[in-house]
C-alpha positions in Angstrom: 119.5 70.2 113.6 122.3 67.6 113.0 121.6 67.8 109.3 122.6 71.7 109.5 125.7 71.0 111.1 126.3 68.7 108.1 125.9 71.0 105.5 128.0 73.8 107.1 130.6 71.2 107.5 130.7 69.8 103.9 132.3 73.3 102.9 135.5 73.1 104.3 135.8 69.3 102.8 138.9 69.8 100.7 139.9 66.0 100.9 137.9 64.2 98.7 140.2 64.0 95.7 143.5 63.8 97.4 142.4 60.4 99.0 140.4 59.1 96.2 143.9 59.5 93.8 145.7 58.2 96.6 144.0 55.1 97.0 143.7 54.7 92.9 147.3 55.2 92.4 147.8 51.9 94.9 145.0 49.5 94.5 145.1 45.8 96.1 142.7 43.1 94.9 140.3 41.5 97.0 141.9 39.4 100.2 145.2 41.5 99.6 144.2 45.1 100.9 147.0 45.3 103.6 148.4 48.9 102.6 145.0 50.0 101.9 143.5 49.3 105.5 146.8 50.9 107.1 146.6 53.8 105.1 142.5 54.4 106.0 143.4 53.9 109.5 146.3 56.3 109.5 143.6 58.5 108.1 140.9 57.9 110.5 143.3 57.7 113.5 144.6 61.5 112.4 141.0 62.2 113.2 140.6 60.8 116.1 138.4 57.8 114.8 138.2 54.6 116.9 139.2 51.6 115.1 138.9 48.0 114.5 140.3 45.7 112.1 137.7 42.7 111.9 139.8 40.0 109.7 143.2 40.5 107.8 141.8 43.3 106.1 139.0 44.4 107.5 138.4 47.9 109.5 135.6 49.7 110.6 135.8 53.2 112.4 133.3 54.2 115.1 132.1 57.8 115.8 130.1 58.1 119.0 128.2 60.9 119.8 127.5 62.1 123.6 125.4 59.5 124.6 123.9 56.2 124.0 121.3 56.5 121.0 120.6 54.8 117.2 123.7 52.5 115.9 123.4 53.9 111.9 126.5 52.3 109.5 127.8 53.4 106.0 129.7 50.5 104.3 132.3 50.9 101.4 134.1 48.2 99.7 137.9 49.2 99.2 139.4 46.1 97.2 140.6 46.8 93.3 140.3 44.6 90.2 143.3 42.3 88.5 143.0 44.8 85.5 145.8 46.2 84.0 144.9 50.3 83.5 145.1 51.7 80.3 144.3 55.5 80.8 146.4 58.1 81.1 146.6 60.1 83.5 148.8 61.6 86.9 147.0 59.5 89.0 147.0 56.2 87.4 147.7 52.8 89.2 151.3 52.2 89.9 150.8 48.5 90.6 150.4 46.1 88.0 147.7 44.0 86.6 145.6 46.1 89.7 142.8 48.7 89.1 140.3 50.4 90.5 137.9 49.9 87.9 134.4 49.8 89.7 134.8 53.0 92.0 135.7 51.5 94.9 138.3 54.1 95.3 135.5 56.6 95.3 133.3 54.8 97.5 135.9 54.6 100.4 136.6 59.1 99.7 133.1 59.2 100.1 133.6 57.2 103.4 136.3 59.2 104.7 134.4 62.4 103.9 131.5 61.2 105.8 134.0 60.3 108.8 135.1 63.7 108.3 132.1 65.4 108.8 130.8 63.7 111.5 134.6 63.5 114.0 133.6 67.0 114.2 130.5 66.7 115.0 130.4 64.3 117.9 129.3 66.3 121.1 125.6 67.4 118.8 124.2 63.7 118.3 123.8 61.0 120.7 124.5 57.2 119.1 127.0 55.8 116.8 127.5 56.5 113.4 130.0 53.0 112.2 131.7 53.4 108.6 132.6 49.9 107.7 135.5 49.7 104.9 134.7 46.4 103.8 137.4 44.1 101.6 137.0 41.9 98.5 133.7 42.9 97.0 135.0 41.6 94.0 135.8 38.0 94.3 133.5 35.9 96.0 132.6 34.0 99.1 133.7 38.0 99.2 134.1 40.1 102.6 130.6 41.0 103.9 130.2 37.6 105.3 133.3 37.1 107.6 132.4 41.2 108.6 129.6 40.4 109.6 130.3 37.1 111.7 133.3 39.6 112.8 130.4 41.3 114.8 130.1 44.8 112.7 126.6 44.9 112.7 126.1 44.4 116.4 123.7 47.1 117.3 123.1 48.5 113.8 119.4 49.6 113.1 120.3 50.9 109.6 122.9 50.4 106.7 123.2 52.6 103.5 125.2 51.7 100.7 126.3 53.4 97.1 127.5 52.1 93.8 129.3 55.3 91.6 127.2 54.5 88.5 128.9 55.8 85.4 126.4 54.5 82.8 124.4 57.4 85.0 125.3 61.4 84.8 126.4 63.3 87.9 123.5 64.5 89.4 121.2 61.4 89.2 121.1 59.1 91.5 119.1 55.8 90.9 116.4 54.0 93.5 114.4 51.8 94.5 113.2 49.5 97.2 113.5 45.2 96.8 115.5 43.7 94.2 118.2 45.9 92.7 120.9 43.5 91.9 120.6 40.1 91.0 122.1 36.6 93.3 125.5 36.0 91.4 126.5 32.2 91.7 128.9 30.4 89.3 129.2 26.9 88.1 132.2 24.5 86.6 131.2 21.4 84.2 134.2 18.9 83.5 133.1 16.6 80.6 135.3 12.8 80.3 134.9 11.2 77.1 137.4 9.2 75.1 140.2 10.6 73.0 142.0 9.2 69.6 143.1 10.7 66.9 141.4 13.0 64.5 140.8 10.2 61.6 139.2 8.3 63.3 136.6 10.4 64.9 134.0 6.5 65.2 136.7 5.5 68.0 136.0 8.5 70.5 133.7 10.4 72.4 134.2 13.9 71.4 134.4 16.2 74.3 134.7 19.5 72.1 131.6 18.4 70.1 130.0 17.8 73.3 131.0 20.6 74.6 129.0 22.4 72.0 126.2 20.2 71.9 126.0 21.1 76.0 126.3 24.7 75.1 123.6 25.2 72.9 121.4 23.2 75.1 121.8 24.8 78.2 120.8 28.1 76.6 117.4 26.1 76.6 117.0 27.1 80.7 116.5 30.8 80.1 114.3 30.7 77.0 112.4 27.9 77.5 111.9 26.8 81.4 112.3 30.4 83.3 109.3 32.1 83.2 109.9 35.3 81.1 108.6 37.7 84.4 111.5 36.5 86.3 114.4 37.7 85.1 117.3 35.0 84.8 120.7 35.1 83.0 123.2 31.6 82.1 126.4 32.8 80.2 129.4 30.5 79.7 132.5 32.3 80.3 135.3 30.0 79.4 135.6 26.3 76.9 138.9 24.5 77.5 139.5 21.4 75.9 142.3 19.8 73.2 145.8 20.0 72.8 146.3 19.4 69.2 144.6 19.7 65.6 144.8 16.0 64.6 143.7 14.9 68.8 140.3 14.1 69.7 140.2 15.7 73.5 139.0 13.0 75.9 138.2 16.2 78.4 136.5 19.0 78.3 136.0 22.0 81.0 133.2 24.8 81.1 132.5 27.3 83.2 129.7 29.7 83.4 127.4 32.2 85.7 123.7 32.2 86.4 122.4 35.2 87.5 118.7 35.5 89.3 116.5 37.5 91.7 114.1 35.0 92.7 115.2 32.1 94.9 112.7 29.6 93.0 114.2 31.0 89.6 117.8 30.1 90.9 116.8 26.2 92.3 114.9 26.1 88.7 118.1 26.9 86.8 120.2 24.6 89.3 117.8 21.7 88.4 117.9 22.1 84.8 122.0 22.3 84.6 121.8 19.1 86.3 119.4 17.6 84.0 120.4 18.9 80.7 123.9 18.2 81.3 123.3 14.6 82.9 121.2 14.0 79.4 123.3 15.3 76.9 126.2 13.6 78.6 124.2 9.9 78.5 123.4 11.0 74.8 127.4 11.1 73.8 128.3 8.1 76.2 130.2 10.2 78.2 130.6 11.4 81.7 130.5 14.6 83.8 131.1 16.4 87.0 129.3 19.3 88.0 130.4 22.0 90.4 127.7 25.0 91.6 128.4 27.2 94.0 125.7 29.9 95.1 127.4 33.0 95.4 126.0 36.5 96.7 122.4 36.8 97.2 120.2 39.3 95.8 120.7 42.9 97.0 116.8 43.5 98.4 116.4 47.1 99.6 114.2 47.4 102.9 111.2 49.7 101.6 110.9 52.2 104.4 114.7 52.8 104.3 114.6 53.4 100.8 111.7 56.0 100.8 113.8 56.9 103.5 116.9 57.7 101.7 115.0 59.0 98.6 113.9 62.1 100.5 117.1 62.9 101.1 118.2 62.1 97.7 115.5 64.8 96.7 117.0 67.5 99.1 120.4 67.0 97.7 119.8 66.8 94.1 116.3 68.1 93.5 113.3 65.6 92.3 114.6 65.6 88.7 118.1 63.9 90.2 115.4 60.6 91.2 115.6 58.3 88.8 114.2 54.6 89.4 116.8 52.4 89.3 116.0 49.1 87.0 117.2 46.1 88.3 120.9 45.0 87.2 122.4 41.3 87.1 125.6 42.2 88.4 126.1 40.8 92.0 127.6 42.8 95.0 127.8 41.2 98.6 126.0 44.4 100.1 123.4 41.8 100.1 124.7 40.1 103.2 124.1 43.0 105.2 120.3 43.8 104.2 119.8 40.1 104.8 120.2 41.1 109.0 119.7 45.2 108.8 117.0 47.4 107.3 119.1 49.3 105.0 119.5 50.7 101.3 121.8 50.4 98.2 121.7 53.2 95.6 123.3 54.4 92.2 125.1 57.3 92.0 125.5 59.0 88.6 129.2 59.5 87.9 130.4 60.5 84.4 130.2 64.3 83.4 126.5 65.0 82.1 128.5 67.9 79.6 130.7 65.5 78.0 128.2 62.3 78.3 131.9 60.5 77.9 132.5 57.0 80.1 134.1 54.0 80.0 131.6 50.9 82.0 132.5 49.2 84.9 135.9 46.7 84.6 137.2 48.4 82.1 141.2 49.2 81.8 140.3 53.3 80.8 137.6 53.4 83.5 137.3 56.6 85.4 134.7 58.7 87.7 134.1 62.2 87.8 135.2 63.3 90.7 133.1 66.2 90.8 130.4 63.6 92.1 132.5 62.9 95.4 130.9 65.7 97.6 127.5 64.5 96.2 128.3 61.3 97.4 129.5 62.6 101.3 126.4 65.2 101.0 123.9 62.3 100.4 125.3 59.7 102.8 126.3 62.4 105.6 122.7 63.9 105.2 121.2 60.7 105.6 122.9 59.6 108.9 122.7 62.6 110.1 118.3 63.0 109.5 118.4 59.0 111.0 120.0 60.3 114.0 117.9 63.4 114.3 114.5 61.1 113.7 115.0 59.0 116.8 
């Protein structure tokens, strides 16, 4: 069997570390991965990988068996954060104000291993096994969409994804099938009311008092109008307004996030932003202008393919690695692809269970342990390899 093959195969992968530090020492944000795509595809060319490079940034390598059979993909997101790293150690970022603090770095070693594996491998499967290395997970509109109008999922009858989770301990991995990660959109409220000095406070229309006013009410949404079964989140990142002590601002500018799983949850909250703000506006004499833009959808697991993946999660890590995996608010555009292929996205435990140590996603001393890396190829590479072998 294919999955045999694998395993033999995952011995002699010395890699993993070398290209993980590699890529950490030199991460590129999202839309700026230029170095990071030539270097994967020096990578995959030195294996004799076919290659593509859908968009600027883009690339996906294709390893086809000795026939025509199943299309399976394995997608990893390769862009860095605009975070300044604050640990110390050899292989620490040399680029400023960039990071790889979410494992991306990880993900795409994983990736490579899982290329790896399977160059060798090519003349025992029939099909295609396509590893896309996917840009700008981080920022949206993000990369999946313009990789998939780019045509990478042509064919595909089954997409796996991971997240290195370090809230998690090696050795656990986290599933389950529908939502895992909640629809991440943002929104921008600019606030016009009328300025004059701080005195005379009966001459204006306060925009940082409305500002607060607004604040408070649109915390309202969640507790009060969203059913508490379907989970919602509305968090206001930034307040700008003023320019002096003694100045009554005439402007004000908020933005926020909503975070939801259910599309009638989201068009609820969307509805009520309008209307609170439109009220509380009217109540202050002042005008607004409202910005909302809908950002990733929820990541929805396909059910079979999770079941699927979770018996192969079993066989690598035993059933007491399965945890089920809780919902989370964070967004990732993995969405886009489960939205046109049966597929699953899974949690990887990744700080050292001895030490129990870790720093959470974004942080400037984020790490992984990279002891989780041949976990990662083992559970990917085991689970193309049993797809293949099933058809």
């Amino acid at each position: 069997m294919l999955e045999h093959r694998v395993l033999e195969r995952l011995e002699g992968l010395t890699e993993l570390t070398t290209w993980r530090r590699r890529l950490h020492q030199y991460p590129e944000v999202a839309f700026h991965e230029f170095e990071t795509t030539k270097y994967l595809t020096e990578v995959l060319r030195s294996m004799d990988i076919e290659v593509s490079h859908p968009g600027e940034t883009g690339l996906v390598g294709y390893i086809k068996g000795r026939g025509p059979g199943p299309v399976v993909a394995v997608r990893a997101d390769i862009d860095a954060l605009p975070l300044q790293e604050e640990k110390e150690v050899e292989y620490a970022s040399k680029i400023p104000n960039a990071m790889h603090a979410c494992g991306h770095d990880g993900h795409t070693a994983i990736a490579l291993g899982v290329a790896k594996i399977f160059s060798g491998l090519r003349d025992e499967f029939t099909g295609e096994i396509r590893l896309i290395f996917q840009p700008a997970e981080e920022h949206p509109p993000g990369g999946a969409k313009d990789m998939i109008a780019a045509g990478v999922l042509e064919d595909v009858q089954a997409i796996f994804g991971l997240h290195l989770w370090t809230s998690r301990a090696r050795g656990k991995v986290g599933i389950a099938s529908g939502p895992v990660m909640a629809a991440s959109d943002q929104f921008k409220i600019r606030l016009y009311g009328k300025g004059g000095h701080g005195s005379a406070p009966q001459q204006t229309i306060d925009t940082v008092v409305l500002a607060a006013q607004l604040i408070n009410n649109l915390q309202n949404i969640v507790s009060r109008k969203v059913d508490p079964l379907s989970p919602a989140v509305l968090s206001i990142g930034t307040v700008n307004a003023g320019s002096a002590f003694n100045i009554i601002a005439d402007k004000a500018e908020l933005t926020g996030t909503v975070r939801t799983f259910a599309k009638e949850t989201q068009e609820l909250v969307i509805a009520e932003l309008e209307r609170i703000t439109s009220a509380t506006c009217e109540s202050f004499g002042a005008k607004y202008e409202l910005e909302y833009v809908k950002g990733y959808p929820a990541v929805v697991n396909d059910m079979e393919m999770t079941e699927f993946i979770k018996e192969v999660a079993q066989d690598v890590l035993g059933p007491s690695g399965i945890e089920k995996q809780e919902p989370v608010m964070g967004g990732e555009d993995f969405a886009y692809y489960l939205q046109e292929v049966p597929g699953s996205f899974v949690f990887l435990g990744a700080h050292d269970p001895q030490t129990g140590e870790y720093q959470p996603h974004h942080h400037p001393k984020f790490d992984i342990d990279e002891k989780v890396l041949p976990l990662g190829v083992e559970l990917m590479a085991r689970a193309v390899a049993r797809y293949l072998d099933r058809e």
